[in-house]
N, C-alpha and C positions, 0 to 999 in steps of 0.2 A: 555387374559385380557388386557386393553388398562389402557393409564395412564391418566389423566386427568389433564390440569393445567388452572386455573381461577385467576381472577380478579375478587372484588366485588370493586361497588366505592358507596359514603355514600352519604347523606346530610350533610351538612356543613355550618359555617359561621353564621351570626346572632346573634341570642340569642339562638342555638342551640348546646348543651351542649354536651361532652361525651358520656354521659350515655343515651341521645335521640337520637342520628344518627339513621336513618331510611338505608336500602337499598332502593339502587336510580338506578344501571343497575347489570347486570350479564354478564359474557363472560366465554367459557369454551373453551379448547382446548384437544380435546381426540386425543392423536397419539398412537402407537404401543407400546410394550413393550418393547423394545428397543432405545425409542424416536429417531425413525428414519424417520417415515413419520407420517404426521398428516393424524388423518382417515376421523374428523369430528368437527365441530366449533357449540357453542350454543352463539347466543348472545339477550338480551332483556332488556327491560328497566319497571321502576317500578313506582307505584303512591303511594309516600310514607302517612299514613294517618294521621299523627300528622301534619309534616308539606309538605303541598303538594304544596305550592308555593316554590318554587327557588330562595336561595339568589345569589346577585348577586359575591357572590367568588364562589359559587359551576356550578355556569353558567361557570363563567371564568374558573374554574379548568376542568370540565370536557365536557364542549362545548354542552350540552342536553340543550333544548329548552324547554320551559314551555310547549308549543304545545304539544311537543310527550311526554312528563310527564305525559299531560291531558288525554293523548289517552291510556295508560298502566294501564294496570293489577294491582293489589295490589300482596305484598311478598308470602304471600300463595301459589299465582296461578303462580307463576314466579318460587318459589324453584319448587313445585311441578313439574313443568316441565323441570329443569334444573336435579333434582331428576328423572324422568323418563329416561332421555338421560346417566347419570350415568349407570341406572339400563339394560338400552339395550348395555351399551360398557362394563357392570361385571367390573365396577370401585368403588372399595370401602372406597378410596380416594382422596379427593381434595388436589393436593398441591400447595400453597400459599407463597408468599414475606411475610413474615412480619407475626407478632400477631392480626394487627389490624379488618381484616378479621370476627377473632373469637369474637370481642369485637362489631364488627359491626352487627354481624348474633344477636347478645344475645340480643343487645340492642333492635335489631327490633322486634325479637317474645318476650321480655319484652315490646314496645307497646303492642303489639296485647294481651296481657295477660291482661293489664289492660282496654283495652277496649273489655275485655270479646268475644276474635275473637280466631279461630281458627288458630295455629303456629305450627303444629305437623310437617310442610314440612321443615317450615325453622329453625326448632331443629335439624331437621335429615340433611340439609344439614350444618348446623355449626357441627356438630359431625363427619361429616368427613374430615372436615379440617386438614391439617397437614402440619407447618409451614416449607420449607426448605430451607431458606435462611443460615443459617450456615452450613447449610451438604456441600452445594452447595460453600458456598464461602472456606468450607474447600478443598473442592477439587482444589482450584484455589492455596491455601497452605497459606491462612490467614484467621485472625478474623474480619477481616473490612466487614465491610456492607456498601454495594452501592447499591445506588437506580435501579429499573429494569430500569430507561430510560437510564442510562450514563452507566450500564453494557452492556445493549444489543447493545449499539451503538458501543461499543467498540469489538463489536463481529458483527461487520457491518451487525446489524438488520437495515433494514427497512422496515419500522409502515404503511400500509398504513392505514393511522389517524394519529389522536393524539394522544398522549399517556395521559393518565388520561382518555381514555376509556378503558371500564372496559376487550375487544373483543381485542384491542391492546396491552393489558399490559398480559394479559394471550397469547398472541402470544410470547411476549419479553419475558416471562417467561418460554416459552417451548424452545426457542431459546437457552437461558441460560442454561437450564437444560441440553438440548443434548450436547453442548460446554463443559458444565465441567464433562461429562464421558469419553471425551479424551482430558483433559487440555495441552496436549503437543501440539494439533494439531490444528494452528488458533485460536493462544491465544495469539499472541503475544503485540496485544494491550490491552489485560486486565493488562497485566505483568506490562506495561507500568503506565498505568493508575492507576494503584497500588500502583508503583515504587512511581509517582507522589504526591498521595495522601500523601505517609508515610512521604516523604521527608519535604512536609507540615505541618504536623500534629507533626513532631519532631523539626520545627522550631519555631511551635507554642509555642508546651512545653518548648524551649528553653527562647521564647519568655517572656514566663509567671513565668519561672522560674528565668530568673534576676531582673524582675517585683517585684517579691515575693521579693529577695534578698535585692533589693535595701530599699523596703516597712520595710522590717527589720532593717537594716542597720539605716534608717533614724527616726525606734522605738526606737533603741539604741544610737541615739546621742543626743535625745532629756531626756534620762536619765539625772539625775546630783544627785550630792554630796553619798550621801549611798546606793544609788540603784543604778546605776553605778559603785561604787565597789563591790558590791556583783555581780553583773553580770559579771565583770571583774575576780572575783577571781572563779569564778562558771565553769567560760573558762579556767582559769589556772591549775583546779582541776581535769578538765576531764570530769567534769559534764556535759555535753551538756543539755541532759533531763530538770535537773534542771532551766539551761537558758534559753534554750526556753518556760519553763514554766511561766518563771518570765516574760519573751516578750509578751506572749500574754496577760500576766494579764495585763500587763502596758495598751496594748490598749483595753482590755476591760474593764479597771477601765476609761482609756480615754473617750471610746466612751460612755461609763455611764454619766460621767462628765458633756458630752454637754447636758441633755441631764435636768440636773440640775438646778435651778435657782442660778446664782453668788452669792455667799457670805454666803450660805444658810447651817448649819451644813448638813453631811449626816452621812448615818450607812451602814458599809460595812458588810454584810454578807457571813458567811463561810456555804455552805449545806456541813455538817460532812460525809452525805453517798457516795458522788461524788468527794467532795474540791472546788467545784464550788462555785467561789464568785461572789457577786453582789451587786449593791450600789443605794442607795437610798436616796433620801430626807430623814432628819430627819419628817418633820414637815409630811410630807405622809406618812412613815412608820408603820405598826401596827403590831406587836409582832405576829405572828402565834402561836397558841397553837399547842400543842403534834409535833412539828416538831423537825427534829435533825438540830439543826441550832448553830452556836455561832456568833455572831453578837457585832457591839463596832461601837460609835458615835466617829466621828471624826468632827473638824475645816473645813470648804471646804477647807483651806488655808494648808493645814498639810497633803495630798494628798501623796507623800512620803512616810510618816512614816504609809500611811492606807497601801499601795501597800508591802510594808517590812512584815510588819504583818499581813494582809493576804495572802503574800505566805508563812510566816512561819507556817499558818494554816493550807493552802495549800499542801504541800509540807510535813506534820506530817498527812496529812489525807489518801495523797498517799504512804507512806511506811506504814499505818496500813492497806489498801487495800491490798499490796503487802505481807503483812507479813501473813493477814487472806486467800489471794491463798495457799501461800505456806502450810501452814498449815491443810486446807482443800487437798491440792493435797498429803501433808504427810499422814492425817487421812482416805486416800481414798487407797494410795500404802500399808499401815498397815493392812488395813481391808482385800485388795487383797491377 
């Protein structure tokens, strides 16, 4: 039995949504069972029938020409055939980069359903889809995903094409695959490239997290008089919880604020199911019936004393959440 690895590439760009990508080409790669040698390559392209002119990002992405768009088969007569070459190498398998694949097969026999057309080929070839980019990156001995052009390059593929063809990314893809059943051997630039990314990706987080810190820092000094010592003494207490609860309310009662017209009363709302508050113009406010809410008019000028009390609502809403787990997790080890 041979293994099979493919590319599908979509239509793209425009006013062409998720949920409308059509298939736009096919490439397959059948090698051995061992992905040691390739036995056989399918490659074709498609006339998608929603939208069958080409915008110009899916020209730039994957270099097809309206010409040979003009000249192809519709998905039917494409799987079908991409389906039979499966069926002569007893592949009962496609495997694939990524989710996107299965989102693109569905979409397209979802056309063809609504224009009352025949999709039985390209059901049956999105049902043998099987995604294995994580199997695959586990064997390299992480969770990071990288795209097949900058893996495979790093595993010294060369394409001939371009890559965002659908016949060169299922090459890069079977390159990949054979590469990490022996990750010790000729790997030494993924390691690298790995190395690279994390060291990025950990300066980033570094990056964002004094970001945050500071963003904090500068919620808290814009505090004054009673909300400022409760925050202070909140810190002295141990309570961290507590203070970061009161931080974010400051700037969500803030970012409400702007948001108000100057001088104008508001009503700050407590939702009693969650603690979540929220502030509104008086003059726009209109009382919701049957909701669990407690709610109080305040001075826009008295801002303060709204933020004190509703976290003291806050703050009494979340120890009765806490208390009704506890109690539910009691009424459940009882009954155990």
């Amino acid at each position: 039995m041979a293994l099979c690895f493919a590319d599908f590439e979509f239509t793209c760009g425009g006013r062409i949504v998720r949920g409308e990508v059509e298939l736009l080409s096919v490439g397959l790669v059948f090698c051995d069972d061992n992905a040691e040698r390739v036995i056989d390559t399918f490659y074709d392209t498609v006339l998608p029938i929603r939208h069958p002119k080409l915008t110009k990002q899916c020209t730039k992405l994957t270099g097809l020409s309206q010409q040979t768009i003009d000249a192809s088969f519709d998905a039917q007569y494409i799987c079908g055939r991409a389906n039979d070459a499966l069926m002569k190498y007893s592949c009962d398998k496609i495997y694939v980069w990524g989710n996107y694949d299965t989102v693109g097969l569905s979409s397209t026999a979802g056309i063809y359903d609504r224009y009352a057309l025949e999709c039985d080929e390209i059901r049956h070839t999105c049902s043998l889809i099987e995604d294995i980019q994580k199997s695959v990156m586990n064997r390299f001995g992480t969770n990071d995903i990288i795209n097949v052009g900058d893996l495979s390059r790093a595993l010294d593929f060369e394409p001939d094409g371009r890559f965002h063809n659908a016949l060169v990314d299922a090459q890069a893809l079977y390159c990949i695959y054979s590469h990490s059943l022996h990750p010790d051997v000729g790997c030494e630039k993924v390691y690298k490239l790995l190395s690279e990314r994390e060291q990025i990706k950990k300066a980033r987080e570094l990056e964002q997290k004094a970001a945050h810190e500071d963003h904090i820092k500068s919620i808290i000094e814009g505090m004054t008089g009673a909300e400022k010592e409760l925050y202070t003494s909140l810190i002295s207490e141990g309570r961290t919880k507590d203070a970061d609860r009161l931080v974010k309310l400051h700037l969500t009662v803030d970012k409400q604020y702007s948001k108000i017209s100057e001088n104008s009363d508001v009503v700050a709302v407590c939702f009693n199911g969650t603690g979540r508050v929220s502030v509104f113009e008086q003059s726009k406010f209109i009382t919701p019936k049957n909701a669990d809410i407690t709610y109080k008019s305040y001075p826009y000028g008295d801002k303060e004393r709204l933020i004190l009390e509703s976290f003291a609502s806050k703050t009494a809403a979340s120890k009765k959440r806490t208390h009704r787990r506890r109690r539910l997790r009691s009424d459940i080890r009882n009954k155990g």
